[in-house]
C-alpha positions as CSV (number, residue, x, y, z in Angstrom):
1,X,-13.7,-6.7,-3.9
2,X,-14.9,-3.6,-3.2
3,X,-13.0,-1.2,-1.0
4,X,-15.4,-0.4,1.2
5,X,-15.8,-4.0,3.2
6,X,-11.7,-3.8,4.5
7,X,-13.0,-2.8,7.8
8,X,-10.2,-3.5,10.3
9,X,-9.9,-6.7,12.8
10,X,-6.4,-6.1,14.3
11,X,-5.1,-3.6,11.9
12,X,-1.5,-2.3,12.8
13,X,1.3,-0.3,11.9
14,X,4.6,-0.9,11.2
15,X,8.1,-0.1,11.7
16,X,10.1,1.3,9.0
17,X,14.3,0.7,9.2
18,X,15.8,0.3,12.8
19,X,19.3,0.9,12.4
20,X,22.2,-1.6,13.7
21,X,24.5,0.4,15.2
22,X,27.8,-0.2,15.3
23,X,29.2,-0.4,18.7
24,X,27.6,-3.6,21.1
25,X,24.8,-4.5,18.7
26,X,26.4,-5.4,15.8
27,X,27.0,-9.3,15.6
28,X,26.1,-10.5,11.9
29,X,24.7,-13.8,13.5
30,X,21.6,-11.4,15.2
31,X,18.7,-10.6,12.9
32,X,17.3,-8.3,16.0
33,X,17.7,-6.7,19.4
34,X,14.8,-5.3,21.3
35,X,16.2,-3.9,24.3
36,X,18.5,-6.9,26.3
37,X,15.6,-9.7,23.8
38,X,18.0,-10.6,21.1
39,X,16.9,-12.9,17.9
40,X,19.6,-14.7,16.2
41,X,19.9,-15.6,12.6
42,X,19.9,-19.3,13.8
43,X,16.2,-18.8,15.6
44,X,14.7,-17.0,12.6
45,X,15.9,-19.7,10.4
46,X,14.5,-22.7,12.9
47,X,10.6,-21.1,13.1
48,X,11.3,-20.7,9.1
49,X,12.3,-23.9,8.4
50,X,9.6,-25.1,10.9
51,X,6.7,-23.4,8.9
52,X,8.1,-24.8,5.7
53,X,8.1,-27.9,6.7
54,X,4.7,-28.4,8.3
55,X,3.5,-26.4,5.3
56,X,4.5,-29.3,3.1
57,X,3.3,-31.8,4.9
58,X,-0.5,-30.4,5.7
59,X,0.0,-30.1,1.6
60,X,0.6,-33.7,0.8
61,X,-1.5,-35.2,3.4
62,X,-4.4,-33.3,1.6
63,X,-3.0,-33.9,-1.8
64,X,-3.2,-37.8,-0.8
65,X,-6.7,-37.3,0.9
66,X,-8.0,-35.8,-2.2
67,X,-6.1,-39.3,-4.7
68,X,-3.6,-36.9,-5.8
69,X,-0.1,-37.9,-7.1
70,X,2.0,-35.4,-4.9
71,X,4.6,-33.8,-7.4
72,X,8.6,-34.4,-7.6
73,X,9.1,-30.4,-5.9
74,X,9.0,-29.3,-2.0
75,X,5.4,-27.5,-1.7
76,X,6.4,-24.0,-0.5
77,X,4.8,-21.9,1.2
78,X,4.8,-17.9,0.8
79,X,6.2,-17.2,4.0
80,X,9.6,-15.4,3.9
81,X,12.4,-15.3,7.0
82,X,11.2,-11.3,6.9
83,X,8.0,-12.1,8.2
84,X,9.1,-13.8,10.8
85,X,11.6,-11.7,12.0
86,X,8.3,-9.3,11.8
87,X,6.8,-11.2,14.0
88,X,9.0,-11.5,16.4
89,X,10.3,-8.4,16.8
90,X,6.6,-6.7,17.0
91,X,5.8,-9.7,19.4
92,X,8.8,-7.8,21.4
93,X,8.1,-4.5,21.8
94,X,4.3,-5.0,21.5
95,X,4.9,-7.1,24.9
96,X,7.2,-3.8,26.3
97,X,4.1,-1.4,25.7
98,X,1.4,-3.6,27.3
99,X,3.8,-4.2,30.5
100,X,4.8,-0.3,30.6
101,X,1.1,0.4,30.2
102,X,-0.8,-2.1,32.2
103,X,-2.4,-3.4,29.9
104,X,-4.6,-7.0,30.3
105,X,-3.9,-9.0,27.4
106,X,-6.6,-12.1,26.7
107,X,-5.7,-15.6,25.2
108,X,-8.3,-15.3,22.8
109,X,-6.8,-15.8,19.1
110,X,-6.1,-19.6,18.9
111,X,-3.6,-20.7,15.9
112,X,-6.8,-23.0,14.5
113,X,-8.3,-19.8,14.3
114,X,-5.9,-18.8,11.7
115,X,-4.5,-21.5,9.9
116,X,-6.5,-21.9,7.0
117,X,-6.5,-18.0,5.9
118,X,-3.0,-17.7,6.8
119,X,-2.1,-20.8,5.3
120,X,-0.6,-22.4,7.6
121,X,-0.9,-25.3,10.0
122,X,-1.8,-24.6,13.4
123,X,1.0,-27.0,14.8
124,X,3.5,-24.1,13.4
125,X,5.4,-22.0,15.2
126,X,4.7,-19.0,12.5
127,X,1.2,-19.8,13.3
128,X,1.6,-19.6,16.8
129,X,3.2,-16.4,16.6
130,X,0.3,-14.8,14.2
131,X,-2.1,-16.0,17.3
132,X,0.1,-14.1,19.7
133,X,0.8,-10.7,17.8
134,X,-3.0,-10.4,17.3
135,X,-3.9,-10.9,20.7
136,X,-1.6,-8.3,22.1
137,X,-1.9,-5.7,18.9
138,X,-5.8,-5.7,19.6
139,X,-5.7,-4.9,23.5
140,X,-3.5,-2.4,22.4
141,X,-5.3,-1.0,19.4
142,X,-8.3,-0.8,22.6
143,X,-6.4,1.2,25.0
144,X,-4.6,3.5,22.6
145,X,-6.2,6.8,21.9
146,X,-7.0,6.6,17.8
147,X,-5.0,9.5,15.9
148,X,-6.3,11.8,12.8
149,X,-4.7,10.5,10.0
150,X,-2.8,12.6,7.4
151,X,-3.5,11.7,3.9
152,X,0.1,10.5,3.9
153,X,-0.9,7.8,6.5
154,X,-3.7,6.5,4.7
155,X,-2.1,6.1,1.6
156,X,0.5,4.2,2.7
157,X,-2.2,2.0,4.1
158,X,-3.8,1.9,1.2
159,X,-0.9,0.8,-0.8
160,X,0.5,-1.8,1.8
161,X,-3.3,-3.3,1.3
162,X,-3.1,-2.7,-2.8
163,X,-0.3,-5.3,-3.2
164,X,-1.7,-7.7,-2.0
165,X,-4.8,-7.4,-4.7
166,X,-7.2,-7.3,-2.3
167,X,-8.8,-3.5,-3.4
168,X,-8.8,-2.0,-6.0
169,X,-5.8,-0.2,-7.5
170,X,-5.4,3.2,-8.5
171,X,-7.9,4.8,-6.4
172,X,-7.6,8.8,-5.5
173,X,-7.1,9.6,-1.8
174,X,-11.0,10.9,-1.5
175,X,-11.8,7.7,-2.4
176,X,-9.8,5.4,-0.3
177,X,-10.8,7.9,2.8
178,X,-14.4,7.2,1.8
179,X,-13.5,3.0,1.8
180,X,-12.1,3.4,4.8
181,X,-14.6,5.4,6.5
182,X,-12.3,8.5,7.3
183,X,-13.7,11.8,6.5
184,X,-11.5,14.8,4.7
185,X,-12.4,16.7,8.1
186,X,-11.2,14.2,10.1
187,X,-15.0,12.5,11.1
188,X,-14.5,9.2,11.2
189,X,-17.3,6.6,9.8
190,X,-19.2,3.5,11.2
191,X,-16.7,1.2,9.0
192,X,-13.7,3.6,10.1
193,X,-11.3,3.8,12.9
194,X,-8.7,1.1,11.7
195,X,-6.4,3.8,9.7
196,X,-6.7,5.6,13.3
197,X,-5.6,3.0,15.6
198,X,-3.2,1.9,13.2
199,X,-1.7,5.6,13.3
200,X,-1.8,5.2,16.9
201,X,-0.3,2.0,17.3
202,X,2.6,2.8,15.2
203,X,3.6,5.9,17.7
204,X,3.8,3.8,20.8
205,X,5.7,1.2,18.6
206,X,8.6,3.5,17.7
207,X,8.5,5.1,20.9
208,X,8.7,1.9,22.9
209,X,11.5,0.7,19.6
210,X,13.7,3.9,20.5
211,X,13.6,3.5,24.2
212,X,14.4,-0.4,23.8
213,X,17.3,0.5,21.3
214,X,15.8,-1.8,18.9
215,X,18.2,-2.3,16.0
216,X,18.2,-4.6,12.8
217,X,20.5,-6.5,10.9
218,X,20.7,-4.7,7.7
219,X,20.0,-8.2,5.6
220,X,16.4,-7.6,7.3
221,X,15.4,-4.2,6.9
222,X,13.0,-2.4,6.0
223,X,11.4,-4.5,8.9
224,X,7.3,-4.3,9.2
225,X,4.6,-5.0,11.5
226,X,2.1,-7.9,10.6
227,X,-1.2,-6.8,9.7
228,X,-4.7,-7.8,9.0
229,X,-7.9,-6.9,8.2
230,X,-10.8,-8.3,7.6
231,X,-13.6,-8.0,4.5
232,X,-16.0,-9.7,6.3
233,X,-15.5,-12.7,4.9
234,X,-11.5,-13.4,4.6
235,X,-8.9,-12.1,6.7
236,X,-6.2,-10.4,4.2
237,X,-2.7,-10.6,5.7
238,X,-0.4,-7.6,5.0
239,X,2.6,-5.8,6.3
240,X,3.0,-1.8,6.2
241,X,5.5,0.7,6.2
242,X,6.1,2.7,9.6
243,X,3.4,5.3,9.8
244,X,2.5,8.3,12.4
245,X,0.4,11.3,11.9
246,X,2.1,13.1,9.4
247,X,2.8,10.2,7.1
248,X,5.4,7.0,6.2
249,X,8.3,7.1,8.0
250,X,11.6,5.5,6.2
251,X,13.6,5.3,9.3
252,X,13.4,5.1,13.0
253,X,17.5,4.8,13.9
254,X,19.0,4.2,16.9
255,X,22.3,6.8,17.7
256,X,25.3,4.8,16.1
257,X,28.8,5.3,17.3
258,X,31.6,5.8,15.1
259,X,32.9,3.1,12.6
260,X,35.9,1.8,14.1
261,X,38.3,-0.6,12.1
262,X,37.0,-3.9,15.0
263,X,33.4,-3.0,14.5
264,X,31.4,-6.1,13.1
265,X,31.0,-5.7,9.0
266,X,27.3,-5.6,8.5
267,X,25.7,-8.6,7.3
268,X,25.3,-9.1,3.0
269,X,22.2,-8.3,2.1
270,X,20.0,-11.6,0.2
């Protein structure tokens, strides 16, 4: 595929590791709190479970369509309890900046829409979330004013894109700011502006993540934003690090308070 066709739909940004601090937010059965939203273990699990489940079903249903003999193993799909802890917690703050902001957000992106790139049946909550996040990460991507991205920034763009084998690997970063239609002097071409909004995006993200004192279970961090772009003929689902203007940024902590010998032992990591 060549690089130059990623031209963004509803490309965002994402947030690197939120902290779970110590004192108040620190129960090992929460994967998240955003503010006074709080996700358990439990809930991540159930939309999980859900997706897993619907995903094997739309699978043998067409397997049976098509005469085949449906095999002895569960069909799996790809999706992880990471993405949709993602999700949700994008969904979160994505919903503070828009209210804080006034900003209009449309019903436009049905889950039909989605579910056969994202591999998913529409009747799935993951699905249903996906339909969500776009909606409101594209009314926001409108009303943000696009940032000049460093080199750092589109790099890590790059590479979030790159592992999903989607572009090519190993190109130079003249090269990927010539795919992605960002000039070295900051002009920004006709296929451009994703890398831009994405930049911005991820700024009113953190801010909004700092002054909601998002934190994370550490079994879920790094935690990312759900991306996509678009080639202009499939939709290529990806998750990036946190970006801002000057580059990746590994962590986005809120203020913990001193260990003390009642504070909640953090979760294991899986």
């Amino acid at each position: 595929m060549r690089a130059r066709r990623l031209i963004a739909a509803a490309s965002v940004a994402a947030l690197g590791a939120l902290s779970l601090a110590a004192c108040g937010k620190s129960a090992p059965d929460v994967a998240a709190y955003v503010g006074d939203a709080k996700y358990s273990i439990d809930r991540v699990d159930e939309i999980y479970d859900d997706a897993q489940s619907k995903y094997a079903a739309a699978i043998r249903s067409q397997a049976g369509q098509n005469g085949a003999v449906p095999g002895a193993e569960e069909p799996r799909s790809s999706v992880t309890r990471q993405d949709v802890l993602n999700l949700l917690v994008s969904i979160e703050l994505g919903r503070r900046v828009v209210t804080g902001n006034g900003i209009a957000v449309p019903d436009e992106v049905k889950p039909e829409q989605l579910e056969q790139q994202l591999r998913m049946p529409a009747a799935a909550e993951y699905t249903q979330l996906w339909g969500e996040w776009v909606d409101i990460s594209s009314a926001l991507v409108a009303k943000l004013t696009p940032a000049a991205p460093s080199d750092e920034s589109i790099m890590a763009i790059y590479r979030a894109i790159e592992k999903t084998g989607a572009i090519q690997s190993g190109l130079t970063v003249a090269q990927v700011r010539q795919a992605f239609g960002e000039g070295r002097e900051g002009s920004q071409g006709t296929e451009g502006g994703f890398v831009r909004s994405a930049t911005a995006l991820s700024s009113a993200l953190q801010e909004e993540a700092e002054k909601a004192g998002a934190s994370i279970n550490p079994r879920y961090r790094p935690i990312g934003v759900p991306s996509v772009v678009s080639t202009g003929q499939s939709l290529i689902f990806y998750s990036l690090p946190y970006i801002d203007q000057d580059g990746p940024v590994t962590d986005i902590s809120t203020p913990e308070a001193p260990a003390t010998e009642s504070a909640a032992p953090a979760t294991p990591g899986v």
